[in-house]
C-alpha positions as CSV (number, residue, x, y, z in Angstrom):
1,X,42.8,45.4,9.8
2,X,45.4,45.4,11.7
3,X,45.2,44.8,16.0
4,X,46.1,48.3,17.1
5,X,43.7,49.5,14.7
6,X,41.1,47.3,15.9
7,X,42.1,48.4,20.0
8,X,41.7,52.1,19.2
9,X,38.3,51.3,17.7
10,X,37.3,49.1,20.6
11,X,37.9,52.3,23.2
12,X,36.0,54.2,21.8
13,X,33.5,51.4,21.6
14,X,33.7,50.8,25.2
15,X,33.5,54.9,26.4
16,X,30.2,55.3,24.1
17,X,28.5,52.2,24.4
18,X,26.7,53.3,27.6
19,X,25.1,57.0,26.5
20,X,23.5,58.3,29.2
21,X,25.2,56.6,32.6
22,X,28.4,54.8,31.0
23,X,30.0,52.2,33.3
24,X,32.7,52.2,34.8
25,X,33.9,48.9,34.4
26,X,33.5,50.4,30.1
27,X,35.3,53.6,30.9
28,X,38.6,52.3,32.6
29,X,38.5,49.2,29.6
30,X,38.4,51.7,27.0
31,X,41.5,53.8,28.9
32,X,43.3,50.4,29.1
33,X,42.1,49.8,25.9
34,X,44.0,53.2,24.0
35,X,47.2,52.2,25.4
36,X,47.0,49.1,24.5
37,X,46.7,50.4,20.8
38,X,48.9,52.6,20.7
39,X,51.8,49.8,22.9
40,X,50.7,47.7,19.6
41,X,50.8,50.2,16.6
42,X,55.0,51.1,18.0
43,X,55.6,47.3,18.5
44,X,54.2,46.3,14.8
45,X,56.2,49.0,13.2
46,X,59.3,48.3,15.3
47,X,59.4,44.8,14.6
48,X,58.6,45.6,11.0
49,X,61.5,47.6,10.4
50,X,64.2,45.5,12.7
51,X,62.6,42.3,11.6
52,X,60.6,42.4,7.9
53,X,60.7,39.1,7.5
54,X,60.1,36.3,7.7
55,X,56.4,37.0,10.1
56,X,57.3,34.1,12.4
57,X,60.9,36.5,13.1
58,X,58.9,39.5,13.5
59,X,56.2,37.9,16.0
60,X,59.1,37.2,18.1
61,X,60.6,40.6,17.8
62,X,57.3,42.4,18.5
63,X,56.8,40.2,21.9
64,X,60.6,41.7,22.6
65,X,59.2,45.0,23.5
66,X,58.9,46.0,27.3
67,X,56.3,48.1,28.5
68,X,58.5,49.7,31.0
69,X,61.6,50.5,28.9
70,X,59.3,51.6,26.4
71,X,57.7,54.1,28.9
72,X,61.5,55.3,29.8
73,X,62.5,55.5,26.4
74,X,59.1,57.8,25.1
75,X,59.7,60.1,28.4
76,X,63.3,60.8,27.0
77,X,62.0,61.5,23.5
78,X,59.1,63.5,24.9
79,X,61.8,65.7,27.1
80,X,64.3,65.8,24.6
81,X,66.5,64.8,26.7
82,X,68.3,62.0,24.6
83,X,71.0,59.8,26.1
84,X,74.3,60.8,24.5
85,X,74.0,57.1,22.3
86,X,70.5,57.9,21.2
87,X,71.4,61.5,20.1
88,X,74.4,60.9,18.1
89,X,71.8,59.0,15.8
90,X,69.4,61.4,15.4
91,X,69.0,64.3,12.2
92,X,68.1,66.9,14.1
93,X,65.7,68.8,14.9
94,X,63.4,65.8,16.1
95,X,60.1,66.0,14.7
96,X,57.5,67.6,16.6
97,X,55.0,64.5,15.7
98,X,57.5,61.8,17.3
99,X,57.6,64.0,20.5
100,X,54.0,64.2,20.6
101,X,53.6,60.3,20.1
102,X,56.3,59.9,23.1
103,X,54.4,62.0,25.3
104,X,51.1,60.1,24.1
105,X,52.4,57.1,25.1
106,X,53.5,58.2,28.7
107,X,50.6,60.1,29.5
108,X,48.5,57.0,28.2
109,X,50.4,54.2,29.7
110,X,49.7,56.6,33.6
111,X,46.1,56.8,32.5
112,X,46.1,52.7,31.9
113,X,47.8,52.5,35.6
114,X,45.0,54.6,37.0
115,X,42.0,52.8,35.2
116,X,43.3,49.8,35.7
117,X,44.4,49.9,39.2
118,X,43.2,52.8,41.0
119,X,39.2,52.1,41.6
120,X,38.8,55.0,44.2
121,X,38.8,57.6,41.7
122,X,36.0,57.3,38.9
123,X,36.6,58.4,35.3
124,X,33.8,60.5,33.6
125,X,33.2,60.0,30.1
126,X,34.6,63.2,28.6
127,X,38.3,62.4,30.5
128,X,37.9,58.7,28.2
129,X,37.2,60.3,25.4
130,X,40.1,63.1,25.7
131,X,42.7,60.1,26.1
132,X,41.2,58.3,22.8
133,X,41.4,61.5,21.2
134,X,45.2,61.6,22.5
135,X,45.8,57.7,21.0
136,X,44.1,58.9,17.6
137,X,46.5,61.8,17.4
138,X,49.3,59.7,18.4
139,X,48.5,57.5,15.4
140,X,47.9,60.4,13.0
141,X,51.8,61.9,13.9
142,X,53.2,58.6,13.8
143,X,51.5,58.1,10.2
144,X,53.3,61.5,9.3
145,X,56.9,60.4,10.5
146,X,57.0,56.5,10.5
147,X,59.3,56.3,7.4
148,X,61.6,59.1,8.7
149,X,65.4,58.3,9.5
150,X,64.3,59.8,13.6
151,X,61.5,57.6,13.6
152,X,63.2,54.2,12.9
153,X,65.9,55.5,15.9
154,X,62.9,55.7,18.3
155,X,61.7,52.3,17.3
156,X,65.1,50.6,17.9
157,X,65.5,52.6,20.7
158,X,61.9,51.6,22.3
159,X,63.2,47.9,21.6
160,X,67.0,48.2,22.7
161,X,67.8,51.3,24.4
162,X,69.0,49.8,27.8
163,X,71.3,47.7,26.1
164,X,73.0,50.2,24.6
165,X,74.3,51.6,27.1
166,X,76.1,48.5,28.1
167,X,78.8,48.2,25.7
């Protein structure tokens, strides 16, 4: 199986394995936890489509990706607010489901700050479980657009975006 698969089953490990009085050491994990799978499954596929082979090329490619341009890049696919290099490679309309996994990402990556950083505000179960639910749902619309034309324009975008603009 492969690691984001194995993350996104580890969160929701982590938010249940306490039933009646969950911790909350296991509650802001599993939040960090559901990014972290999701930050995988876009990685993996981007280096498997801008690096197929050989694996050693495509390790290297998948460490390539920056959690903060990533963020920037998702927020202007969530928006729909493309930059003008971005758009002229995209079939229009964008797909709803690679919106929605933009937006997951953003939402989730604030929710990973939060957990991870900000102890003075305790997570309750339910709000864990809502953001695994918004990971799985990420992974379900990416599974429904991965092999589209849009979709392999977001990955290369997630991975080179800010050096486009450059030349």
């Amino acid at each position: 199986m492969a690691l984001h698969d194995d993350l996104l089953k580890l969160a929701e490990f982590l938010a249940r394995r306490e039933p009646r009085r969950p911790k909350q050491s296991s509650l802001r994990r599993s939040v960090s936890t559901a990014y972290y799978a999701l930050f995988h499954l876009l990685a993996s596929e981007g280096s498997r489509i801008l690096a197929p082979s050989p694996p050693g090329l495509r390790y290297r490619v998948q460490r390539a990706f920056v959690h903060s341009e990533m963020q920037s890049v998702c927020q202007t696919f969530a928006s729909g607010g493309l930059t003008k290099e971005t758009e002229s490679l995209i079939s229009p309309p964008l797909e709803t489901q690679l919106r929605s996994v933009a937006a997951a990402f953003v939402a989730l990556q604030q929710a990973r700050y939060g957990a991870d950083y900000d102890v003075s505000i305790p997570l309750s179960k339910y709000d864990v479980l809502q953001k695994i639910a918004q990971a799985k749902n990420a992974f379900a619309d990416w599974r429904q657009v991965r092999t589209t034309p849009n979709a392999h324009v977001f990955l290369t975008a997630l991975l080179l975006q800010g050096r486009w603009a450059r030349h």
